[in-house]
C-alpha positions in Angstrom: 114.0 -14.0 -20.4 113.7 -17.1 -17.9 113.6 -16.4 -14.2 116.1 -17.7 -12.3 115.3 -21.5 -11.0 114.5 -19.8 -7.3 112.6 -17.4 -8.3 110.8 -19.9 -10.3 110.2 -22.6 -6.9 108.4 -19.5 -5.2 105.9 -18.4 -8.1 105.1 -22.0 -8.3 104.4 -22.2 -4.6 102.7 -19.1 -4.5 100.1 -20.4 -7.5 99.8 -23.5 -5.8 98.8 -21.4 -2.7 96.1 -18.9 -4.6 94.4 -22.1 -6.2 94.4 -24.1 -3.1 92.0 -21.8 -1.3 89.1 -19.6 -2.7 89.4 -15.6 -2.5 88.0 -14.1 0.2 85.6 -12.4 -1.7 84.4 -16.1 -2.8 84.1 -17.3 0.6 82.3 -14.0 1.8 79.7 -13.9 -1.3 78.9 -18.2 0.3 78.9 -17.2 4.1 75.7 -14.9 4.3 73.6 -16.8 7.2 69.8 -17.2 5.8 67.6 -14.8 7.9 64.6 -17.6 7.3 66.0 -20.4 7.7 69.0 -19.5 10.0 70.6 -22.4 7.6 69.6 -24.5 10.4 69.8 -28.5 9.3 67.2 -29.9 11.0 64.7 -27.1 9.2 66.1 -27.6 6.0 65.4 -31.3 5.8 61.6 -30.6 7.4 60.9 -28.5 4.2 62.7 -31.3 1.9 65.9 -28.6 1.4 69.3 -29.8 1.4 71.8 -26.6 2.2 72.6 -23.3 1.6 76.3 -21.9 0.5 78.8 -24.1 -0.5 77.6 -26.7 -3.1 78.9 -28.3 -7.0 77.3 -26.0 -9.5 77.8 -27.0 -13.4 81.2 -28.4 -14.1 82.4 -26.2 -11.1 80.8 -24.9 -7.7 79.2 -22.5 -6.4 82.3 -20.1 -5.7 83.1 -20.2 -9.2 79.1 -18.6 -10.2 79.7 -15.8 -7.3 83.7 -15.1 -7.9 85.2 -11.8 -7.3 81.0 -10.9 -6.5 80.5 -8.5 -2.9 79.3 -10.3 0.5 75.6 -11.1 0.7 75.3 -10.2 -3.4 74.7 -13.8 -4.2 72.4 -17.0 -2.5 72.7 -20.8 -3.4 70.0 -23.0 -2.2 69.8 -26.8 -3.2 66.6 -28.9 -2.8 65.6 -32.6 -3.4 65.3 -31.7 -7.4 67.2 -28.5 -7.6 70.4 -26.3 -7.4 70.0 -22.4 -7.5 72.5 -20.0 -7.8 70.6 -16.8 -7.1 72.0 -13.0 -7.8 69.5 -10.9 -7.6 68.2 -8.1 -5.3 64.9 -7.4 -3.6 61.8 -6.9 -5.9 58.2 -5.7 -4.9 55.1 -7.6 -5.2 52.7 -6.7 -7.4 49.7 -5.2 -6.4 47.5 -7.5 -8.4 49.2 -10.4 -7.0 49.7 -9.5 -3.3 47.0 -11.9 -2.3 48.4 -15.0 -3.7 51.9 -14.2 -2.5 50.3 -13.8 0.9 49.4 -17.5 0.5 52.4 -18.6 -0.5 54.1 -16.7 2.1 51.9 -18.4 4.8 53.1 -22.0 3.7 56.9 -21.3 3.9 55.6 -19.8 7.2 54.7 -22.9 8.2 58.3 -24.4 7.5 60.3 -21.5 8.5 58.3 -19.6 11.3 61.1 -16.3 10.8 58.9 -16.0 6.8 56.8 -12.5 7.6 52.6 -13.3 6.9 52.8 -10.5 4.7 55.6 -8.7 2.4 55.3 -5.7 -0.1 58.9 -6.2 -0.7 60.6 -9.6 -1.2 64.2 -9.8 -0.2 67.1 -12.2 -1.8 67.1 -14.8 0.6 63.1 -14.8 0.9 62.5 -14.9 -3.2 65.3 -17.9 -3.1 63.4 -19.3 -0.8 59.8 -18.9 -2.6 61.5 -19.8 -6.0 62.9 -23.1 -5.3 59.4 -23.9 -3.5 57.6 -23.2 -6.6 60.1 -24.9 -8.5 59.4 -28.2 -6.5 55.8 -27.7 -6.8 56.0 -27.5 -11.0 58.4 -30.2 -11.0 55.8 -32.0 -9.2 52.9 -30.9 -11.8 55.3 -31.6 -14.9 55.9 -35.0 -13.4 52.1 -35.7 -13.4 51.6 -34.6 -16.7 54.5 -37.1 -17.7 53.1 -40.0 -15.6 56.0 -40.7 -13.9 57.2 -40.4 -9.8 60.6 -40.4 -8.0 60.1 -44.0 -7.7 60.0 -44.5 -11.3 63.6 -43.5 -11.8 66.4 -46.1 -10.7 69.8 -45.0 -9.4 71.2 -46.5 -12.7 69.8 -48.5 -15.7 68.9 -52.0 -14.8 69.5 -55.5 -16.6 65.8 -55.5 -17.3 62.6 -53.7 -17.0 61.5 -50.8 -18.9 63.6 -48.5 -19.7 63.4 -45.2 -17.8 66.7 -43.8 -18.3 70.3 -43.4 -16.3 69.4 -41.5 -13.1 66.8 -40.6 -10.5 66.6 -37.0 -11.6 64.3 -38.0 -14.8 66.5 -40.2 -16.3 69.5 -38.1 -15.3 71.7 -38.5 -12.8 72.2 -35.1 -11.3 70.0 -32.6 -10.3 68.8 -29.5 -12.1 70.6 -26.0 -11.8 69.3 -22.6 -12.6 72.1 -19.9 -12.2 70.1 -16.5 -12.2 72.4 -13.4 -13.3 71.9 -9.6 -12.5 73.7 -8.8 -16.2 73.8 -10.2 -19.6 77.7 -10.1 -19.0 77.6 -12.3 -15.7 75.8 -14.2 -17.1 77.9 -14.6 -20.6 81.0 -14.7 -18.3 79.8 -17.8 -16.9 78.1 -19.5 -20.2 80.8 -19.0 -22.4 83.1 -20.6 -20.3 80.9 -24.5 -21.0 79.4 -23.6 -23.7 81.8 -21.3 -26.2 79.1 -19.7 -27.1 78.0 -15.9 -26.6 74.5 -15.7 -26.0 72.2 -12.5 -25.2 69.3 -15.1 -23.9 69.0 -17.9 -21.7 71.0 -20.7 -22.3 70.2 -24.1 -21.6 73.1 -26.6 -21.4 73.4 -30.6 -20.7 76.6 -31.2 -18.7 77.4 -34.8 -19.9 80.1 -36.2 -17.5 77.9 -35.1 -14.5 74.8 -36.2 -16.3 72.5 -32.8 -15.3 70.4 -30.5 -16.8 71.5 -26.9 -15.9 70.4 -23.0 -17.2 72.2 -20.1 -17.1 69.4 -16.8 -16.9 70.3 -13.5 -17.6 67.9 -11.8 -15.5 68.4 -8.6 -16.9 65.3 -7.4 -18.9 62.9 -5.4 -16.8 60.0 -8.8 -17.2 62.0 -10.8 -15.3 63.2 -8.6 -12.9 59.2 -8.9 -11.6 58.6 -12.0 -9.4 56.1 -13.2 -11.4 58.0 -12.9 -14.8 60.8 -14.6 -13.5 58.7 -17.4 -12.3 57.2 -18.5 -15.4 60.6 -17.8 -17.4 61.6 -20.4 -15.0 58.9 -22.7 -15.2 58.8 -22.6 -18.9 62.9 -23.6 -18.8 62.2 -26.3 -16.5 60.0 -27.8 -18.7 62.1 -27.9 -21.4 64.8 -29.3 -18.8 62.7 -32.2 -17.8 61.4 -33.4 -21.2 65.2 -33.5 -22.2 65.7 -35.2 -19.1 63.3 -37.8 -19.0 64.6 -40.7 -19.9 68.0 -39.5 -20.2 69.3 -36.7 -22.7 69.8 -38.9 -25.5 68.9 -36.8 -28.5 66.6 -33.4 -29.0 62.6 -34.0 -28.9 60.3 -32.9 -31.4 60.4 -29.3 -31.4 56.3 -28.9 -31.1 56.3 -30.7 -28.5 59.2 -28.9 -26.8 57.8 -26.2 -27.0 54.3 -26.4 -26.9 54.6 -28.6 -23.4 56.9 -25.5 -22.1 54.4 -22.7 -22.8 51.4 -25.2 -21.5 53.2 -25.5 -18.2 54.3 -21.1 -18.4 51.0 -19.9 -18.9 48.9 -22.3 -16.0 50.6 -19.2 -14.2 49.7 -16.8 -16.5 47.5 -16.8 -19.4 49.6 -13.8 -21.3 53.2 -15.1 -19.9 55.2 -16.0 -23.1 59.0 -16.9 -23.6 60.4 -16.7 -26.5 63.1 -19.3 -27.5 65.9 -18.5 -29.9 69.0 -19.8 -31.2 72.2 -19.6 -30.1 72.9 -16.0 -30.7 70.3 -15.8 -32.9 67.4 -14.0 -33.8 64.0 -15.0 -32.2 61.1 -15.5 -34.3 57.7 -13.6 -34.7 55.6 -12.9 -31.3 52.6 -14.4 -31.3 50.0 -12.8 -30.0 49.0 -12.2 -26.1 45.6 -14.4 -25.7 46.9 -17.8 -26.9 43.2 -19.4 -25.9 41.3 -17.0 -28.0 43.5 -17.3 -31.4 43.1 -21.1 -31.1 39.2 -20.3 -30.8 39.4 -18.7 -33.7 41.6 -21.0 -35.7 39.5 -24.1 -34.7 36.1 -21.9 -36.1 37.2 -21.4 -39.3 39.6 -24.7 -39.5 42.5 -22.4 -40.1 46.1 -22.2 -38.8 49.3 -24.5 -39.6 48.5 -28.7 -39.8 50.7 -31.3 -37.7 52.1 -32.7 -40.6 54.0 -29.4 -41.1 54.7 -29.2 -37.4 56.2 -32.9 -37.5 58.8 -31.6 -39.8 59.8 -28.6 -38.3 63.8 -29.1 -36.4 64.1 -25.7 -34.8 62.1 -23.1 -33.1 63.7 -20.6 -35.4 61.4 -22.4 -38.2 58.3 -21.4 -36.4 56.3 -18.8 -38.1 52.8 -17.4 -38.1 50.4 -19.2 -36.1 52.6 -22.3 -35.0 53.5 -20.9 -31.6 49.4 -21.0 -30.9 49.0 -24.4 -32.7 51.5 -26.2 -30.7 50.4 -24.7 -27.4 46.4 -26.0 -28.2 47.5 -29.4 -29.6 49.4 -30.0 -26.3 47.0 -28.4 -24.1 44.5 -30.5 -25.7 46.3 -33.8 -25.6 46.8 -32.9 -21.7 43.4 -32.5 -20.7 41.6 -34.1 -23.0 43.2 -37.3 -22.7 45.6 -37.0 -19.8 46.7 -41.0 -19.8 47.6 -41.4 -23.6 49.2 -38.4 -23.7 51.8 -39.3 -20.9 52.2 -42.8 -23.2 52.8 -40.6 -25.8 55.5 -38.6 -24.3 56.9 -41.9 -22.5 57.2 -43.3 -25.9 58.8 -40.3 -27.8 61.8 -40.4 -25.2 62.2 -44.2 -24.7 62.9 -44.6 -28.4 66.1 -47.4 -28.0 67.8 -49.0 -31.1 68.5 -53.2 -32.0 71.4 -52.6 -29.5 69.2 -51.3 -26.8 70.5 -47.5 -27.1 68.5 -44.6 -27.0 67.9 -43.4 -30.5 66.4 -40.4 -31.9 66.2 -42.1 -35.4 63.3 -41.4 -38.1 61.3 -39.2 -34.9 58.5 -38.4 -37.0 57.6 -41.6 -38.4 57.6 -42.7 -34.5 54.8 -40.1 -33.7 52.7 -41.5 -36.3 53.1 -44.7 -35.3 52.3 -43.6 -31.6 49.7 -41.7 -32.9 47.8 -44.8 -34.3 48.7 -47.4 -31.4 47.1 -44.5 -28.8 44.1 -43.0 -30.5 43.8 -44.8 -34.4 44.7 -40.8 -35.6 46.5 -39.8 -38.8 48.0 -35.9 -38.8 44.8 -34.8 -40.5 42.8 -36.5 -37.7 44.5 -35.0 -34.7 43.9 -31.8 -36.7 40.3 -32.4 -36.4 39.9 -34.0 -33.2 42.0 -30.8 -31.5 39.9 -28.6 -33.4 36.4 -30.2 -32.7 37.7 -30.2 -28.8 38.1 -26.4 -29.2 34.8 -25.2 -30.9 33.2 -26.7 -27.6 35.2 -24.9 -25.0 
């Protein structure tokens, strides 16, 4: 049955109405004044912060992350790199780390006098505060491994020069978003809705008409409900984030060096810290074991362990088995400190790949790193086995 055309008019107007302005429940869960920062502007820009509240978020905002959520339940914090979308609760600090929070705490201190010198318990608003900061400062340190500054990154792709991408956030042209979930089904809520997926896990997504990188983290598991397990979950996203980034998102990196770049960067945190990556509703592969530095001891004594040529073929993490995990975390570690300044050339090269056209092209990837290989350092596969190894047995 067809209502009547009057009847009609009016549910139009009233749909018009509800779309035109957020729920109240929307606006409340954006309106919670920071107790650090008082959301005050001119503090914001001292510590290199844009805003709190209201802010784009994905392909959406940030009303659409914290819809139909209580007042005060969520916090959104955007900095000179970053977007957060933050809805968690307080956490305690742990007693082994109480000292290094401490000095943490007494640097936002000096940016936001209202930060307390010392917290056992860290609120919302004072663990968004501390996450983005540590999130700047790994940006930072990934951006040093990489070689590359701000400055190296032009608004848009010039007529000539190298090529460094299509944006100023690493080739990208938006900035990076974590969206941090209390529940799996939050968080799934919000995924499925880009992605059309249903994933258990953290999803990481590349919004293309807004050119950003952007993660969607079910903060759910008891690890992560810890300050510092959620930091280096974080950390070790980000770094998959940037090296897709860098240079624009143009086609998937090599898969050891994906991963083994984002458990280098997760464990200078923590030694043991370890995220598993797995597929998209998938099952994650073996865990490797705790003490990454002691099993690549071992393999390097004996000259055991998985080769790069085998690791140069591998497309997915859920191909990883056995030792490979280790193997990919030494040869990057290695490469890093080792030799710091070939290694960023390496990297640079891997993601600046362009075709005849002048396109970015992920075409024949392994035959590039050979090729790098040999321009950087005159190594085959079998001699970056040994060199890596060698570099080990003296450490």
């Amino acid at each position: 049955m067809r209502p009547a055309p009057g009847w009609l008019a009016l549910f139009v107007c009233l749909l018009a109405a509800l779309c035109a302005s957020p729920a109240p429940l929307q606006e409340a869960a954006l309106s919670e004044p920071c107790p650090y920062c008082e959301d005050d502007p001119r503090l914001l820009e001292a510590a290199g912060l844009v805003r709190h509240g209201a802010m784009p978020f994905g392909a959406r905002d940030a009303a659409a992350v914290a819809a139909g959520a209580p007042r005060g339940s969520w916090w959104f914090l955007e900095s000179a790199h970053f977007r957060v979308a933050f809805g968690l609760g307080a956490c305690a600090v742990e007693a082994a780390r109480m000292d290094e929070v401490e000095r943490e705490l007494t640097e936002l201190r000096k940016l936001f006098p209202r930060v307390p010198k010392r917290a056992r318990r860290l609120d919302a608003p004072l663990r968004l505060h501390l996450l983005v900061w540590r999130l700047e400062q790994r940006y930072a340190r990934i951006q040093q491994a990489f070689g590359v500054r701000d400055a190296d990154f032009p608004e848009s792709r010039p007529l000539s020069g190298p090529f460094m991408g299509d944006g100023r956030f690493m080739g990208e042209k938006d900035k990076f978003e974590f969206a941090i979930f209390p529940t799996v089904a939050a968080h799934q809520a919000w995924s499925r809705e880009f992605s059309g997926a249903t994933v258990t896990d953290t999803l990481r997504w590349h919004f293309s008409p807004q050119h950003k990188l952007h993660a969607s983290v079910p903060a759910a598991d008891a690890d992560l409900r810890t300050d510092l397990g959620l930091q280096t979950h974080l950390t070790h996203n980000l770094a998959h984030m940037m090296l897709c980034a860098y240079k624009h998102f143009s086609y998937d990196p090599p898969v050891w060096l994906d991963e083994g770049l984002a458990l280098v960067f997760e464990k200078e945190l923590h030694p043991e810290a370890i995220t598993l990556e797995g597929q998209e509703g998938g099952i994650k592969s073996e865990r490797p074991p705790p003490k990454f530095a002691a099993r690549a001891r071992v393999l390097a004594e004996r000259d055991e362990g998985p080769r790069f040529a085998r690791l140069l073929g591998l497309r997915e993490v859920a191909d990883f088995e056995g030792d490979d995990y280790v193997v990919c975390w030494a040869l990057v570690t290695f490469l890093l400190q080792a030799h710091p300044e070939k290694a960023a050339a390496f990297i640079g090269g891997i993601k600046g790949q362009l075709d005849e056209r002048g396109v970015p092209s992920g075409r024949d990837l392994p035959g590039l790193q050979r090729k790098l290989m040999q321009q950087l350092w005159g190594w085959n596969p079998a001699q970056l086995d040994a060199a890596w190894r060698a570099w080990y047995r003296t450490r």
